[in-house]
N, C-alpha and C positions, 0 to 999 in steps of 0.2 A: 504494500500500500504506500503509496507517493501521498506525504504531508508537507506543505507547504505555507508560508507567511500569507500567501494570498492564491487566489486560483490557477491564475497565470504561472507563479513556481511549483505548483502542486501539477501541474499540467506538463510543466516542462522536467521535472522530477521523473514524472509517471513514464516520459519518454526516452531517458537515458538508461530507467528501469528495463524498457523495453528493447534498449541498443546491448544490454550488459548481457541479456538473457538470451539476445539472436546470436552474438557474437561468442555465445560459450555454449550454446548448444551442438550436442553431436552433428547433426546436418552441415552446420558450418564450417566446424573441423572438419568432416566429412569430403564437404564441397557440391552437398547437393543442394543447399539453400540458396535461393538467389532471388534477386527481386529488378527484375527488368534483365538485362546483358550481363551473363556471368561476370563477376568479379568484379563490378562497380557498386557495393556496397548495401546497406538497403535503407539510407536517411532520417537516421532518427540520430541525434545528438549523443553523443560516446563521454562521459565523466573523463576528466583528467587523466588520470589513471590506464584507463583500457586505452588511449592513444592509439598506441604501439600497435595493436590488432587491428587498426581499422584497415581495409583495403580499399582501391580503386575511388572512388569522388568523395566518399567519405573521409577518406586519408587526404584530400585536397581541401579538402572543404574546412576539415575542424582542425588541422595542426596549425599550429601559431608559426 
Protein backbone atom coordinates (compact mmCIF):
# COMPACT_ATOMS: atom_id res chain seq x y z
CA UNK A 1 0.00 0.00 0.00
CA UNK A 2 1.52 3.59 -1.27
CA UNK A 3 0.86 6.20 1.63
CA UNK A 4 1.59 9.57 0.82
CA UNK A 5 1.54 13.53 2.38
CA UNK A 6 -1.11 14.09 -0.36
CA UNK A 7 -2.67 12.03 -3.22
CA UNK A 8 -0.52 13.02 -5.93
CA UNK A 9 2.65 11.34 -3.73
CA UNK A 10 0.47 8.48 -2.68
CA UNK A 11 -0.11 8.01 -6.58
CA UNK A 12 3.30 8.47 -7.45
CA UNK A 13 4.42 6.00 -4.51
CA UNK A 14 1.88 3.48 -5.77
CA UNK A 15 3.86 3.69 -9.16
CA UNK A 16 7.58 3.20 -8.40
CA UNK A 17 5.69 0.33 -6.19
CA UNK A 18 4.74 -0.95 -9.25
CA UNK A 19 8.26 -0.27 -11.27
CA UNK A 20 10.15 -2.29 -8.18
CA UNK A 21 7.62 -5.29 -8.48
CA UNK A 22 7.86 -5.51 -12.76
CA UNK A 23 11.58 -5.06 -12.41
CA UNK A 24 12.04 -8.09 -9.89
CA UNK A 25 9.60 -10.37 -11.15
CA UNK A 26 10.65 -13.72 -12.61
CA UNK A 27 9.25 -12.74 -16.22
CA UNK A 28 11.70 -9.86 -16.39
CA UNK A 29 14.65 -11.77 -15.24
CA UNK A 30 13.39 -14.18 -17.60
CA UNK A 31 12.92 -11.63 -20.46
CA UNK A 32 9.43 -12.46 -21.26
CA UNK A 33 7.95 -9.26 -19.84
CA UNK A 34 7.73 -6.51 -22.09
CA UNK A 35 5.58 -3.74 -22.68
CA UNK A 36 5.52 -2.26 -26.38
CA UNK A 37 9.28 -3.27 -28.27
CA UNK A 38 11.35 -5.72 -26.23
CA UNK A 39 13.73 -4.00 -24.07
CA UNK A 40 12.51 -0.56 -23.99
CA UNK A 41 11.37 -0.79 -20.43
CA UNK A 42 7.62 -0.49 -19.26
CA UNK A 43 7.23 3.46 -17.78
CA UNK A 44 6.44 3.70 -14.46
CA UNK A 45 9.19 5.76 -12.27
CA UNK A 46 12.03 3.36 -10.72
CA UNK A 47 13.18 4.70 -6.69
CA UNK A 48 16.69 5.65 -6.52
CA UNK A 49 17.86 2.60 -5.63
CA UNK A 50 16.80 0.11 -8.47
CA UNK A 51 18.42 2.66 -11.16
CA UNK A 52 20.99 0.40 -12.14
CA UNK A 53 18.06 -2.24 -13.42
CA UNK A 54 16.33 -0.01 -15.52
CA UNK A 55 16.64 -0.90 -19.34
CA UNK A 56 16.10 0.77 -22.76
CA UNK A 57 13.90 4.44 -22.30
CA UNK A 58 13.41 3.82 -19.00
CA UNK A 59 17.30 3.86 -18.37
CA UNK A 60 17.02 7.34 -20.59
CA UNK A 61 14.57 8.62 -19.12
CA UNK A 62 15.03 8.45 -15.04
CA UNK A 63 19.08 8.56 -14.78
CA UNK A 64 20.32 11.85 -13.68
Amino acid sequence: MARGFDAIQALYLAMQQIAVNLYASPYHVAGTLRWGKPGTGYGFPMPRPGIEDLIGEDRYNQVP
